[in-house]
ROSE-4610 file (N, C-alpha, C; in Angstrom, 1 decimal, always signed):
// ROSE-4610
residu = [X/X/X/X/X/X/X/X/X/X/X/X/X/X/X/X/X/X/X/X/X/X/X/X/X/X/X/X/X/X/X/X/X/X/X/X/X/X/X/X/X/X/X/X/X/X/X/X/X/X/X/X/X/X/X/X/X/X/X/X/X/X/X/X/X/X/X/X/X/X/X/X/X/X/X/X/X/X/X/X/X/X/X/X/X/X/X/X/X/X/X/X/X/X/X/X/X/X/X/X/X/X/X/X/X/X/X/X/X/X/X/X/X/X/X/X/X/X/X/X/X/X/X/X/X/X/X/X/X/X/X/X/X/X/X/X/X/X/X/X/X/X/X/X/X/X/X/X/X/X/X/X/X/X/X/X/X/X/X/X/X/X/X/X/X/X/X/X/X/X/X/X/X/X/X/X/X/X/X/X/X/X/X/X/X/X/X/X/X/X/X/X/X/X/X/X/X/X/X/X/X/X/X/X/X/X/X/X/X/X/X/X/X/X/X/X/X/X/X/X/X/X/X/X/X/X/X/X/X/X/X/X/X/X/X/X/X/X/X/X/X/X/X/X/X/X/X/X/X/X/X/X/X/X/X/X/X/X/X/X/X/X/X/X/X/X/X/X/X/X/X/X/X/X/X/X/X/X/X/X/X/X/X/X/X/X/X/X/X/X/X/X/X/X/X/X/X/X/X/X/X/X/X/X/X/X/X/X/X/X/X/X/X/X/X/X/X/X/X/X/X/X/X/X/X/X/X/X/X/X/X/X/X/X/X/X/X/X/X/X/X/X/X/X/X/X/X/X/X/X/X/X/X/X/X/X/X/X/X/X/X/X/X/X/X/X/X/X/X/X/X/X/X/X/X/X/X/X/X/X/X/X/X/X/X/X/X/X/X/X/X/X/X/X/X/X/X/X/X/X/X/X/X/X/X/X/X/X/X/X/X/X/X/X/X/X/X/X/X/X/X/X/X/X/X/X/X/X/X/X/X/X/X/X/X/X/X/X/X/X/X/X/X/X/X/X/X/X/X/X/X/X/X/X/X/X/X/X/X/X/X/X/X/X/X/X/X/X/X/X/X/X/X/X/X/X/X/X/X/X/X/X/X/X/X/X/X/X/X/X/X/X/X/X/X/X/X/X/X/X/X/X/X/X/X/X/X/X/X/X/X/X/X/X/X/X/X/X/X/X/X/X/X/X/X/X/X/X/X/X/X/X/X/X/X/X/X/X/X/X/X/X/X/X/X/X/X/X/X/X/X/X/X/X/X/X/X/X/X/X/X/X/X/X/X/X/X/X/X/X/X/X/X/X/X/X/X/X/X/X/X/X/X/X/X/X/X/X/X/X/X/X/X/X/X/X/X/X/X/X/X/X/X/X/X/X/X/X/X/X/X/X/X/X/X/X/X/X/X/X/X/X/X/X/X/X/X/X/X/X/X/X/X/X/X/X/X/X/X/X/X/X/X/X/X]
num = [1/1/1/2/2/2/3/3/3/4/4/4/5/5/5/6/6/6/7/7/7/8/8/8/9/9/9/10/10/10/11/11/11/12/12/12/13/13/13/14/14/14/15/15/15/16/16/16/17/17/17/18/18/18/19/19/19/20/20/20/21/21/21/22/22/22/23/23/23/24/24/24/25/25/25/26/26/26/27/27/27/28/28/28/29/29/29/30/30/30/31/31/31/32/32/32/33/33/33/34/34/34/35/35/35/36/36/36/37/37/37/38/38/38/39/39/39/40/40/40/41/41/41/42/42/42/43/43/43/44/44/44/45/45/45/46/46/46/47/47/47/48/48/48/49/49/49/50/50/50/51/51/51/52/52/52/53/53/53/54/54/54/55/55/55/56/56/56/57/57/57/58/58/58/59/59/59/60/60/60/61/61/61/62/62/62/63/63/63/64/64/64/65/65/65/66/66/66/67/67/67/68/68/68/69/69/69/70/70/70/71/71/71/72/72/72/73/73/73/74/74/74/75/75/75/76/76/76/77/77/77/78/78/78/79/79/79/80/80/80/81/81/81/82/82/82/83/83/83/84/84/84/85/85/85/86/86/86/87/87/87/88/88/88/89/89/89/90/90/90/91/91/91/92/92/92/93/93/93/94/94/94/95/95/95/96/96/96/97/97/97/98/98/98/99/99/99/100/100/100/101/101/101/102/102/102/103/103/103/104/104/104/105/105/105/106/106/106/107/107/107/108/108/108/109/109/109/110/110/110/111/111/111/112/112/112/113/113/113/114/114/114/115/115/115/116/116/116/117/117/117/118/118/118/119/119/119/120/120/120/121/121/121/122/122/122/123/123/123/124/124/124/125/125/125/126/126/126/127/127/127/128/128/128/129/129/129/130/130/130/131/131/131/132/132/132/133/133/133/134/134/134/135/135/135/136/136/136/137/137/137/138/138/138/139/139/139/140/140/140/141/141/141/142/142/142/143/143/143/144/144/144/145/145/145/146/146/146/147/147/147/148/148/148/149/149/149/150/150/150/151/151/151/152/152/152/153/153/153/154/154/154/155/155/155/156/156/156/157/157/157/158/158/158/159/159/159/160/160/160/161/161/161/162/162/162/163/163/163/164/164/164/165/165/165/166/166/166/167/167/167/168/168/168/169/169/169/170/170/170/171/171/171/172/172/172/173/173/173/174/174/174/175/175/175/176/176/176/177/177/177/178/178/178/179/179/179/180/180/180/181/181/181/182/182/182/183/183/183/184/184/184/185/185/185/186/186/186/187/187/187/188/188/188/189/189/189/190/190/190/191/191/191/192/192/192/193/193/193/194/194/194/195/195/195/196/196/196/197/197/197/198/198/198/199/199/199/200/200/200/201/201/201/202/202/202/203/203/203/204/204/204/205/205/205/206/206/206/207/207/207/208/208/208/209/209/209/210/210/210/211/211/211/212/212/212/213/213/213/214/214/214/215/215/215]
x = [+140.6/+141.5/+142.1/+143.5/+143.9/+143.4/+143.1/+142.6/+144.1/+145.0/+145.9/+145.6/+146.3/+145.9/+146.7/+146.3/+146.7/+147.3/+148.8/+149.3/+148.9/+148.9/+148.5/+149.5/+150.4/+151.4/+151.2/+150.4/+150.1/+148.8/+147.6/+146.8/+146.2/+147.9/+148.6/+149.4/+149.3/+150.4/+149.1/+147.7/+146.9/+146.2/+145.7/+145.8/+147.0/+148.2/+149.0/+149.2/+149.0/+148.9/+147.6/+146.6/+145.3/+145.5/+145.9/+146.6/+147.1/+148.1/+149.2/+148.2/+147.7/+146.8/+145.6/+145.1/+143.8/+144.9/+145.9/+146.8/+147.1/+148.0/+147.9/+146.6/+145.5/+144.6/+144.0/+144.4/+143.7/+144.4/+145.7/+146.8/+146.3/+145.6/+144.9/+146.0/+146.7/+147.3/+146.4/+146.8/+145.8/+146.6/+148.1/+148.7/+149.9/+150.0/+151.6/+152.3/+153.6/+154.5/+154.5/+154.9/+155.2/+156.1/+157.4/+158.4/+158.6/+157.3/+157.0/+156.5/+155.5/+155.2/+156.2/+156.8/+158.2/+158.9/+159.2/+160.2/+159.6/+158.2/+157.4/+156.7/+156.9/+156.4/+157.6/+158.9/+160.4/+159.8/+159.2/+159.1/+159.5/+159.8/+160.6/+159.4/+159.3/+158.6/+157.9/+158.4/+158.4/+157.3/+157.4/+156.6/+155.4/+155.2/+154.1/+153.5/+154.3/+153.5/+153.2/+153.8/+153.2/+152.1/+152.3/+151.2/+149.7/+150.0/+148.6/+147.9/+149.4/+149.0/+147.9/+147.8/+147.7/+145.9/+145.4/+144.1/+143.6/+144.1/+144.1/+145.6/+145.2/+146.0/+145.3/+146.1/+145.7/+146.5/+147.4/+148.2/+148.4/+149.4/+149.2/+150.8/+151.4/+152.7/+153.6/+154.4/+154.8/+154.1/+153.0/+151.9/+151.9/+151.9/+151.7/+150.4/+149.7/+148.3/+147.5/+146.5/+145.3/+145.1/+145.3/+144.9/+143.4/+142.1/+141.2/+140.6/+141.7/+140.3/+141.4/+142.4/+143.5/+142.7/+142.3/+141.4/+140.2/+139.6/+138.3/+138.5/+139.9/+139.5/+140.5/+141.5/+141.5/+140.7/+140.0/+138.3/+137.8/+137.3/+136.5/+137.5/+138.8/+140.0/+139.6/+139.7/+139.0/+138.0/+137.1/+135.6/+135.0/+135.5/+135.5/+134.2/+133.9/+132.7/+131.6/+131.3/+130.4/+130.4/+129.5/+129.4/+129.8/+130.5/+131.2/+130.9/+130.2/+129.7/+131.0/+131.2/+132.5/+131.5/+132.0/+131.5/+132.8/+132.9/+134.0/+133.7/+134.6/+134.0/+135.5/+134.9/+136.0/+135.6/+135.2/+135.3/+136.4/+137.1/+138.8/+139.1/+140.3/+141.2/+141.0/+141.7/+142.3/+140.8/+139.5/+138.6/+137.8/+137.7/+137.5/+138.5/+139.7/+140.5/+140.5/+139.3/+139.3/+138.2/+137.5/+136.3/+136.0/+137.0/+137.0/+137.6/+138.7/+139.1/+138.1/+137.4/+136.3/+135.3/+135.4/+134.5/+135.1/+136.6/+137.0/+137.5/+137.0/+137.1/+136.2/+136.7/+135.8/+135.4/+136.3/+135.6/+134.5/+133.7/+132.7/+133.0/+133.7/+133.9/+133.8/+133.0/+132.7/+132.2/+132.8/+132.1/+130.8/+129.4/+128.1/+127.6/+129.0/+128.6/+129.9/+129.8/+130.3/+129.9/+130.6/+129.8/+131.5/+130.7/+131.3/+130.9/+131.5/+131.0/+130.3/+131.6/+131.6/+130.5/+129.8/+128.7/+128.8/+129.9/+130.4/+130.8/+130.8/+131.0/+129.3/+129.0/+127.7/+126.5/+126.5/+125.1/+125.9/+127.7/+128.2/+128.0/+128.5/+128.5/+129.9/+130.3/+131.3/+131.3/+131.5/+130.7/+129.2/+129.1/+127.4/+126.9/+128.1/+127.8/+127.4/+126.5/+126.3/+126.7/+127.3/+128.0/+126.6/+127.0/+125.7/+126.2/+125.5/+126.2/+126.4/+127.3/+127.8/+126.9/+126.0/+124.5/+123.9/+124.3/+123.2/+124.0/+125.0/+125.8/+125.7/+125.5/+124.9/+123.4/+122.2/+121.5/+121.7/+122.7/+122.9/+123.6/+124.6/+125.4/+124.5/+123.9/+122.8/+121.6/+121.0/+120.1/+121.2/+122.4/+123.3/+123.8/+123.8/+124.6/+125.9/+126.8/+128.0/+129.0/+129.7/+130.7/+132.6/+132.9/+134.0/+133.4/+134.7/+134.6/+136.1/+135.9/+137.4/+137.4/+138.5/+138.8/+139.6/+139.2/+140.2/+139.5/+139.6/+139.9/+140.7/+140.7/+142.2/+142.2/+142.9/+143.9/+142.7/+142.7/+141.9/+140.3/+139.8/+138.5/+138.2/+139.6/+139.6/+138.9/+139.2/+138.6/+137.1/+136.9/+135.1/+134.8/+135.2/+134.4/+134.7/+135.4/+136.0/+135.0/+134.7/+133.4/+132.4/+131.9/+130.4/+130.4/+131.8/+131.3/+131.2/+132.2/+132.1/+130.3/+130.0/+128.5/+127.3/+127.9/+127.0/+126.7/+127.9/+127.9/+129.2/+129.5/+131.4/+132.0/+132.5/+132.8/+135.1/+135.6/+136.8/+136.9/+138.1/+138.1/+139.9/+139.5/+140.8/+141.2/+142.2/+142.2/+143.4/+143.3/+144.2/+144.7/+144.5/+144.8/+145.5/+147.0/+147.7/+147.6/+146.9/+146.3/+146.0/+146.8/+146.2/+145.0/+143.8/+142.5/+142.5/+141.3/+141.0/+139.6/+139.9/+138.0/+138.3/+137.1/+136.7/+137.9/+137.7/+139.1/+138.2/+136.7/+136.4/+136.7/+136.7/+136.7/+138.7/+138.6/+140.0/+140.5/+141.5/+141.9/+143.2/+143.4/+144.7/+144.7/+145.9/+146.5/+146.7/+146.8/+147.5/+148.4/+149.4/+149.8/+151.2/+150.8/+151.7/+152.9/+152.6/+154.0/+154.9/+154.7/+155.9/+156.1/+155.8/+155.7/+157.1/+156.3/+157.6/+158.9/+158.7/+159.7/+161.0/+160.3/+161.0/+161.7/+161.5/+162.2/+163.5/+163.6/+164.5/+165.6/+165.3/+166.8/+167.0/+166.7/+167.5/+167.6/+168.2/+168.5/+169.9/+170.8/+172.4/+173.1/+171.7/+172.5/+173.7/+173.6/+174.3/+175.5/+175.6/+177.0/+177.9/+176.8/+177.9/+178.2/+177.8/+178.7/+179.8/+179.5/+180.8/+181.9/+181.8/+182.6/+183.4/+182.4/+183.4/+184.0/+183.8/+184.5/+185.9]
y = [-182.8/-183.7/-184.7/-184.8/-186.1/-187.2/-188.1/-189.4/-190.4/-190.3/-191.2/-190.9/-192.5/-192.8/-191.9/-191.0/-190.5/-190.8/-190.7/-191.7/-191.3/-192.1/-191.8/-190.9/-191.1/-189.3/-188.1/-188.2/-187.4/-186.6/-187.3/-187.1/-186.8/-187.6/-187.8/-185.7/-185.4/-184.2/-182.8/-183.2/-182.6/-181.5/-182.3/-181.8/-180.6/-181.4/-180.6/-179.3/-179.0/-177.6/-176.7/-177.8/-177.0/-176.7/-177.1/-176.3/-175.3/-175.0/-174.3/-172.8/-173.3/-172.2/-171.6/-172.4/-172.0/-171.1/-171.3/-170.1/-168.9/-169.2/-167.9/-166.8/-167.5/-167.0/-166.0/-166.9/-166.0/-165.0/-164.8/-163.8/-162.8/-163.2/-162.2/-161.9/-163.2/-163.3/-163.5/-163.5/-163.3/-164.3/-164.1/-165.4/-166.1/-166.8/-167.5/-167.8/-168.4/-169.0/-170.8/-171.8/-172.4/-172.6/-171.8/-171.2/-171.3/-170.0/-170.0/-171.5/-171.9/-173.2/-173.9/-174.4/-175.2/-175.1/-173.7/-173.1/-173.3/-173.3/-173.9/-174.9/-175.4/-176.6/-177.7/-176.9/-178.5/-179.5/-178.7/-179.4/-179.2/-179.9/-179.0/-178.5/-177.3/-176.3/-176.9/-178.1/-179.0/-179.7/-180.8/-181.6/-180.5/-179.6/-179.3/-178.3/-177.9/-178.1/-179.0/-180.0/-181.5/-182.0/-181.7/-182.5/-181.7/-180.4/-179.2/-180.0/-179.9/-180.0/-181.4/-182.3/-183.3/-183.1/-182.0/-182.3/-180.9/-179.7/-178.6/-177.6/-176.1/-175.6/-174.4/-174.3/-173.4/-172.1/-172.1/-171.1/-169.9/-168.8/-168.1/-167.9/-167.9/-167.3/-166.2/-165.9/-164.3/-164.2/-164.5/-164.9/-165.1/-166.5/-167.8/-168.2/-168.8/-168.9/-168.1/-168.2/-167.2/-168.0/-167.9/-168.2/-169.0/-168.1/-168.6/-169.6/-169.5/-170.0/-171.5/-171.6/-172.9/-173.8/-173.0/-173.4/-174.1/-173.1/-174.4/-175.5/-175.1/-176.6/-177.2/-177.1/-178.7/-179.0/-178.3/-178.6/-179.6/-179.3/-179.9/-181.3/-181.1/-182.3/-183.3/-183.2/-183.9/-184.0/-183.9/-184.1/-183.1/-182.3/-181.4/-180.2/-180.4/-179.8/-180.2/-181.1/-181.9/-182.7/-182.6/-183.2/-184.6/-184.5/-186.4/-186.5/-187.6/-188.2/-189.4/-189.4/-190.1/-190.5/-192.1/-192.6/-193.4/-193.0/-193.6/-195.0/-195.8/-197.3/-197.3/-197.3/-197.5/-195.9/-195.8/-194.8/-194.9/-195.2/-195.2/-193.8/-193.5/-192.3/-191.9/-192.8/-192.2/-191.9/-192.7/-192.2/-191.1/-191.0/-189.5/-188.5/-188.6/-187.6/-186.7/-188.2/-187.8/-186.6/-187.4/-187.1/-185.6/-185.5/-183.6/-183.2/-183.3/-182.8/-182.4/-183.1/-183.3/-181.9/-181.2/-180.0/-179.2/-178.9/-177.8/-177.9/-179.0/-179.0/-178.1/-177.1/-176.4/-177.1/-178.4/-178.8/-179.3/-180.0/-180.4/-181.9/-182.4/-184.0/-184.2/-184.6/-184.4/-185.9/-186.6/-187.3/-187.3/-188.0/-188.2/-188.9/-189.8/-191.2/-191.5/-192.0/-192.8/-194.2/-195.6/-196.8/-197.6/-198.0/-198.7/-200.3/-201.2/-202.5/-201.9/-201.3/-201.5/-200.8/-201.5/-201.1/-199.6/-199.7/-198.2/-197.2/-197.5/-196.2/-195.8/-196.9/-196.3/-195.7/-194.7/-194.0/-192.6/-192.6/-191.2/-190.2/-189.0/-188.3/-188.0/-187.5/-187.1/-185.6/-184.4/-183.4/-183.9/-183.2/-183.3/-184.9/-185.6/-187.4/-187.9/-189.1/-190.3/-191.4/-191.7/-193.1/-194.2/-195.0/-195.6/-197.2/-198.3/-199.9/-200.2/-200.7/-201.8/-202.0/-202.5/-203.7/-202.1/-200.8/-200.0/-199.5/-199.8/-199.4/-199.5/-200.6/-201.0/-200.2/-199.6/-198.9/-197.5/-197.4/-195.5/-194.8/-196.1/-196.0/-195.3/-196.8/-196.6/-195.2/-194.9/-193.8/-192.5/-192.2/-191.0/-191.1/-191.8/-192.0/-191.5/-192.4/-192.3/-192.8/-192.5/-193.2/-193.5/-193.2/-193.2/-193.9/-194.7/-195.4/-195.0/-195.2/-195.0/-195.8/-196.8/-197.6/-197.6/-197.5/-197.1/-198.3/-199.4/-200.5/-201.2/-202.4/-203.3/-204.5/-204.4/-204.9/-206.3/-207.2/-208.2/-207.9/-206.8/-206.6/-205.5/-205.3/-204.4/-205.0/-206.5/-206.9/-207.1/-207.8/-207.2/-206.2/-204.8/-203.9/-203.6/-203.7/-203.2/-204.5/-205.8/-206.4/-205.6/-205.2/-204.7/-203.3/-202.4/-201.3/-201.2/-202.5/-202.7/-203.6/-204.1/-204.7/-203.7/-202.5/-200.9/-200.2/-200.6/-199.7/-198.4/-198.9/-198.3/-197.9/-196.6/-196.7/-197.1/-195.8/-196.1/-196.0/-196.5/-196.3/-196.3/-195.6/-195.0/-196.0/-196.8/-197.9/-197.3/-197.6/-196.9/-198.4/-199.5/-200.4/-200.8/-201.2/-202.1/-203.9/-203.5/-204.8/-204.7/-205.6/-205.2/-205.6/-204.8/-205.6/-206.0/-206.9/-207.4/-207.0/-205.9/-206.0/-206.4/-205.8/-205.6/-205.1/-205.0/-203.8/-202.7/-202.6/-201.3/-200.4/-201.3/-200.3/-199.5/-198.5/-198.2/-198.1/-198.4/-198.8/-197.9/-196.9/-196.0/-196.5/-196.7/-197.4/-196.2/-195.5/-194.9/-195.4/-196.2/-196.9/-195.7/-195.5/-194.8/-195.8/-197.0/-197.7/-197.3/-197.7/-198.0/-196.4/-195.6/-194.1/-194.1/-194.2/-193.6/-194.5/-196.1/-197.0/-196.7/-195.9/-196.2/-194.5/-193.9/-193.0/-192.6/-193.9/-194.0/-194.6/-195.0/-195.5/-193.8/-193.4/-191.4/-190.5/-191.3/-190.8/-190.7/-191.6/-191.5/-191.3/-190.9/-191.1/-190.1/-189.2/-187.7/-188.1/-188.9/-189.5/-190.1/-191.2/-192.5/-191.8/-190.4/-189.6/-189.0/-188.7/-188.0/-188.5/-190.0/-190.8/-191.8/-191.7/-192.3/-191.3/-189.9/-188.7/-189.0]
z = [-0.8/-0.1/-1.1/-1.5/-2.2/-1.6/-3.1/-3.0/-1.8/-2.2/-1.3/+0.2/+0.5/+2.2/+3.0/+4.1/+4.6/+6.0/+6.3/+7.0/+8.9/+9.5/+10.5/+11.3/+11.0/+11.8/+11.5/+10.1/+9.9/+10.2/+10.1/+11.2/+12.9/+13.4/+14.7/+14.7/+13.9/+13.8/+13.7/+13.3/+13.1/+14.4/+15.6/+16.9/+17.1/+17.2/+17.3/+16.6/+15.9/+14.8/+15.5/+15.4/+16.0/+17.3/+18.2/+19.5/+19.5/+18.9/+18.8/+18.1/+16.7/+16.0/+17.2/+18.2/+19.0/+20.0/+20.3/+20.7/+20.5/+18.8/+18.3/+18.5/+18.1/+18.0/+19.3/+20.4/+21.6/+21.8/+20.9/+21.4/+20.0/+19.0/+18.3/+16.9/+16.9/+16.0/+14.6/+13.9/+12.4/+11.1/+11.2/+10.3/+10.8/+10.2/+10.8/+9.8/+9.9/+8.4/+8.9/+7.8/+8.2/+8.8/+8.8/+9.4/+11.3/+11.3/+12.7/+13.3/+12.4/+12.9/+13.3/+12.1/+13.0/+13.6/+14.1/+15.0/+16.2/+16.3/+18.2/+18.4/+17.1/+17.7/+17.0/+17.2/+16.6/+15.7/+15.0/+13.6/+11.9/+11.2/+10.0/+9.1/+8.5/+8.2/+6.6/+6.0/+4.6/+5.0/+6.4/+6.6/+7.1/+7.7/+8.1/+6.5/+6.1/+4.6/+3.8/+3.9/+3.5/+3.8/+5.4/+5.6/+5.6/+5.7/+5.3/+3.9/+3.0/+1.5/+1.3/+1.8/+2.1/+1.8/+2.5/+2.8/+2.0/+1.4/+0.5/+0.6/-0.3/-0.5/+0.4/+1.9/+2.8/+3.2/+2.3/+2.5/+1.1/+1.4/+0.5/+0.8/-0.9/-0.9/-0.6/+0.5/+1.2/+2.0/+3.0/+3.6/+4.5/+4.2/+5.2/+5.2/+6.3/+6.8/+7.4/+7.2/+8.0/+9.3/+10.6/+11.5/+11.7/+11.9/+11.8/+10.6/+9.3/+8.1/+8.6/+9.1/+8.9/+10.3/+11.2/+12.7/+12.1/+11.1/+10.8/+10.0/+9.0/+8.5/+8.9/+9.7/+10.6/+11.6/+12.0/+12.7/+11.5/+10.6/+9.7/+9.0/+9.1/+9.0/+9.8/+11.4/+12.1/+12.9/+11.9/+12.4/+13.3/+13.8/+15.3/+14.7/+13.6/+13.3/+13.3/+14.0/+14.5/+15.8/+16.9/+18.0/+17.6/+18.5/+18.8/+20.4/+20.5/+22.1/+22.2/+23.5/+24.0/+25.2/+25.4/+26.1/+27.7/+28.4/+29.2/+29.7/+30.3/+30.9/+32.0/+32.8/+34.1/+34.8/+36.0/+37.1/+37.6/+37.8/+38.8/+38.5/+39.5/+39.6/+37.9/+37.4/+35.7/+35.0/+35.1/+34.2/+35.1/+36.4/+36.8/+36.5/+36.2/+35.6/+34.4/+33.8/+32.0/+31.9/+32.8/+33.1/+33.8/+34.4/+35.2/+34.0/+33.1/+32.2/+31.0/+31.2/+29.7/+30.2/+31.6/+31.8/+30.8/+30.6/+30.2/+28.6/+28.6/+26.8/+26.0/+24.8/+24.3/+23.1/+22.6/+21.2/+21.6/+20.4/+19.9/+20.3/+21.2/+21.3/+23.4/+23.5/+25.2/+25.4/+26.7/+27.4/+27.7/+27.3/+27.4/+28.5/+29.0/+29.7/+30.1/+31.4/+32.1/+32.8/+32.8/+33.0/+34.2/+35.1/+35.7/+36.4/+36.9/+37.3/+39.3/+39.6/+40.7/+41.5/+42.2/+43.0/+43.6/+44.0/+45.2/+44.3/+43.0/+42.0/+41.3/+41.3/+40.1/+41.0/+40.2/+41.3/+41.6/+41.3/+42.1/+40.8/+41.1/+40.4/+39.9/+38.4/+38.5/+37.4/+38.1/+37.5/+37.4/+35.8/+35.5/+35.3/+35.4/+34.6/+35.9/+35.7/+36.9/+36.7/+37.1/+37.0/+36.2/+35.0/+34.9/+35.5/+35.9/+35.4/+33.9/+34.1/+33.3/+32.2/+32.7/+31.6/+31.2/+31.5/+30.5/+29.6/+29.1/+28.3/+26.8/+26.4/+24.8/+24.7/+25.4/+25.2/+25.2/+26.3/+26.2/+25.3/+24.4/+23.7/+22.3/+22.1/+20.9/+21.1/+21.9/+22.4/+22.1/+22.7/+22.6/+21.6/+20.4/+19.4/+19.5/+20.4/+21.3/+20.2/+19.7/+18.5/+18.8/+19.9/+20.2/+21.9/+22.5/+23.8/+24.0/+25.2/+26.2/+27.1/+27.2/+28.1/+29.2/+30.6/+31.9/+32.5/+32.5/+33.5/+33.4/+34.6/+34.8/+33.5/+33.3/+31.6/+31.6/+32.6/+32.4/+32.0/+32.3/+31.8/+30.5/+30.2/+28.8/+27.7/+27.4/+26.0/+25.8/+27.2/+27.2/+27.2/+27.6/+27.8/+26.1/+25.4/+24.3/+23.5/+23.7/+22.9/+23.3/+23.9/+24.5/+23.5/+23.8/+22.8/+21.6/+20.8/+19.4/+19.7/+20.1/+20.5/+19.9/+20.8/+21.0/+19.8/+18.5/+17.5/+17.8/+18.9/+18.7/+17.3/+17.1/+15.9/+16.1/+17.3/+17.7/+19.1/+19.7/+20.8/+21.0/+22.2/+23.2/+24.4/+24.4/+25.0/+26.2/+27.5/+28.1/+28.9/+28.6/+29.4/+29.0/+29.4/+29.4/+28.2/+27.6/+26.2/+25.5/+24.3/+23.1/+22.4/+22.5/+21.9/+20.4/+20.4/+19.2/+18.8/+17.8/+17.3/+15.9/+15.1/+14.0/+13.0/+11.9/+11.2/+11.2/+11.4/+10.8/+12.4/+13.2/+14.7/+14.8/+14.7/+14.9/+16.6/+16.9/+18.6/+18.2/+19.7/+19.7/+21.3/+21.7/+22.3/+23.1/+24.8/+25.6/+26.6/+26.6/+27.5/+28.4/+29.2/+30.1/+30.5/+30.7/+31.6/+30.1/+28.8/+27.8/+27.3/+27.4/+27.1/+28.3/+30.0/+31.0/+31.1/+30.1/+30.7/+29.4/+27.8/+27.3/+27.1/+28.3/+28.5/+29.0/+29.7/+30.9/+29.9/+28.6/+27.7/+27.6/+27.5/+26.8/+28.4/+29.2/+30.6/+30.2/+30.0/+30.2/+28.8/+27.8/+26.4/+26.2/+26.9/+26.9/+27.3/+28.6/+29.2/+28.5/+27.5/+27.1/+26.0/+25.5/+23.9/+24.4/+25.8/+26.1/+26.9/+26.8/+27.6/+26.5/+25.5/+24.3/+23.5/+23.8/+22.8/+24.3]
């Protein structure tokens, strides 16, 4: 892997390839070009050589890529070669969502824990998890060696639960709340915010009109 910092789109672009490749694959494909890549997944065929190049030399000239050897090592690019424990905090609709979702994940990165405040949540089941309280969280954390947190509660109780798991030995976490937290520099925070994802969609509703109203 080159010593230079590796930019976060570009590691943001990483999943995406590995999707696509865990595809080919079930269909028993064996190589791809970067060609094809950018042709399904609308991206230009330079940058996703770029950004390969970035972490080794995985490809072969007239070729392309080998399916499976390009599958492990962006596995091994992002950590996915090693269990990663995920820990959730919020039972609501959205972290039971994550949480039924997290049955059918095949990586190596799975929900361990789930923690809630609310009385009428903790104690339920969701799948194999049990809802835990609140106050057992900084232990189960430490005991599961849990390194990632996920945040699904209401925006006013995000920055505590987000102190408690930097508290726990949190390494990053997945913030779905509406706020922007403040930890550490070493804790990394990725933001999911759905309202500004659906609100800033709605500017590219009429863009099509006003081109063809000023043509």
């Amino acid at each position: 892997m080159k010593s230079e910092k590796i930019s976060d789109a570009v590691v943001r672009r990483m999943p995406v390839y590995l999707r696509y490749l865990n595809e080919l694959q079930s269909r028993d494909v064996m190589t791809v070009s970067s060609q094809e890549l950018g042709q399904n997944l609308d991206l230009n065929p330079a940058q996703i050589r770029k950004d390969l190049a970035y972490f080794g030399d995985f490809g072969r000239k007239g070729i392309g890529y080998d399916v499976a050897y390009l599958i492990e090592k962006i596995r091994q690019i992002l950590n996915l070669d090693q269990e990663i424990s995920v820990a959730l905090v919020g039972a609501g609709n959205l972290g039971q969502a994550l949480s039924n979702y997290n049955m059918y994940l095949k990586d190596n990165m799975k929900i361990v824990a789930v923690f809630d405040a609310s009385e009428s949540k903790i104690g339920s089941r969701i799948n194999y998890l049990t809802v835990q309280p609140i106050e057992e969280l900084k232990a189960t954390v430490m005991n599961m060696g849990v390194r990632i947190g996920i945040i699904t509660v209401p925006h006013w109780e995000a920055q505590r639960v987000a102190d408690q798991l930097v508290e726990a030995g949190i390494q990053a976490i997945l913030n779905f709340a509406p706020v922007i937290l403040k930890v550490p520099a070493e804790v990394r925070v990725h933001a999911a915010d759905f309202t500004t994802d659906l609100l800033s969609l709605a500017y590219y509703l009429d863009q099509g009109k006003e081109t063809s109203d000023e043509s």
